[in-house]
C-alpha positions, 0 to 999 in steps of 0.5 A, spaced: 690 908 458 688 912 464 691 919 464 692 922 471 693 930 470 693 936 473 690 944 471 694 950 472 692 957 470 699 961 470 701 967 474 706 969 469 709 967 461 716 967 464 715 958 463 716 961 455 723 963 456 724 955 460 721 952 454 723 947 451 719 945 446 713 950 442 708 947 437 702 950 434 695 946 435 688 946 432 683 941 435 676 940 433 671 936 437 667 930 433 663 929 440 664 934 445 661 930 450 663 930 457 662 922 458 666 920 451 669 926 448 672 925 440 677 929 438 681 931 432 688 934 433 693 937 428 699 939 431 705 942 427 706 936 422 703 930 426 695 928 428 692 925 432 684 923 434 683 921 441 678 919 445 676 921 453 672 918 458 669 922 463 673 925 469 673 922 477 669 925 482 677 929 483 677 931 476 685 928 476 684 921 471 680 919 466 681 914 461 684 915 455 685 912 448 689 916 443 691 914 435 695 918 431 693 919 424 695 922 417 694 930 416 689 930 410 686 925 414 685 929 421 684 936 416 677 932 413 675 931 420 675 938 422 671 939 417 665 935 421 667 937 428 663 941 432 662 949 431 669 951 435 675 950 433 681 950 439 687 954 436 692 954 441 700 954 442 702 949 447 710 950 451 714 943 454 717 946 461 722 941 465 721 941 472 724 936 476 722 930 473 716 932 470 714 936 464 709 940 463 705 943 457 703 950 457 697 952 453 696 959 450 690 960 447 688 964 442 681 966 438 675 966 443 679 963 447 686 969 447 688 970 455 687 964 457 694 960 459 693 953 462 698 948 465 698 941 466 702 936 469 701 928 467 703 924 473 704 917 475 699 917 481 693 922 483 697 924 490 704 924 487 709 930 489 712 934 484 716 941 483 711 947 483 714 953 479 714 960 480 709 961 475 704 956 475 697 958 478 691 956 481 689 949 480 683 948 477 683 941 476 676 939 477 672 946 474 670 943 468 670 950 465 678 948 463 676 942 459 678 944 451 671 940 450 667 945 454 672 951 451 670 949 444 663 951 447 664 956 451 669 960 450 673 964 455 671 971 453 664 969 454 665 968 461 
């Protein structure tokens, strides 16, 4: 139940001919609070509520308890969540032995292009491709909770 991640901004859309996968994500957050998150996903035909802790001091792990639930259940939810609704496209590109997931944003958010990579271990060596960016794994301005509040247009 911890997940270990790293944030990427991309440099290029060229991971957009590489992927494998594409989905539509709406996400709203019923708590936005950076010691325990609560949000509500739909993405595609699948939602989920998931429940974060808050980062270590690296900004990689955190815990993290996700259960899926039905649609009609999660388009209720949104309705309670906080004002800021994230609405983004995520891609999955294969690199090595990894995957990462890709997010265009749009709405307040549009021009913000993020990658994250989710490892076994915070020191793990992966494949580092052509278009992945600056890491900004601990600027909590990445976090989709803190984009639901402050969009990337604002900055």
């Amino acid at each position: 139940m911890i997940e270990i991640e790293r944030k990427f901004l991309v440099n290029s859309d060229a991971y957009k001919k590489e992927a494998f996968s594409k989905k539509r994500i709406i996400q709203g957050y019923l708590s936005s609070n950076p010691e325990r998150s609560v949000r509500i996903r739909i993405k595609e035909d699948k939602a989920y509520i998931t429940v974060k802790g808050i980062s270590n001091t690296s900004g990689i792990s955190r815990f993290e308890w996700e259960k899926e639930i039905p649609v009609d259940e999660a388009e209720k939810l949104l309705l309670l969540c906080e004002k800021g609704v994230i609405d983004k496209t995520r891609f999955e590109v294969k690199s090595g032995s990894h995957v990462f997931e890709i997010d265009e944003f749009y709405g307040e958010n549009e021009g913000l292009e993020m990658a994250e990579i989710e490892l076994q271990s915070e020191d793990e060596n992966f494949e580092r491709p052509t278009w992945l960016g600056e890491e900004v794994t601990n600027d909590k301005r990445y976090y989709n909770s803190y984009l639901s509040k402050n969009p990337f247009k604002s900055w």
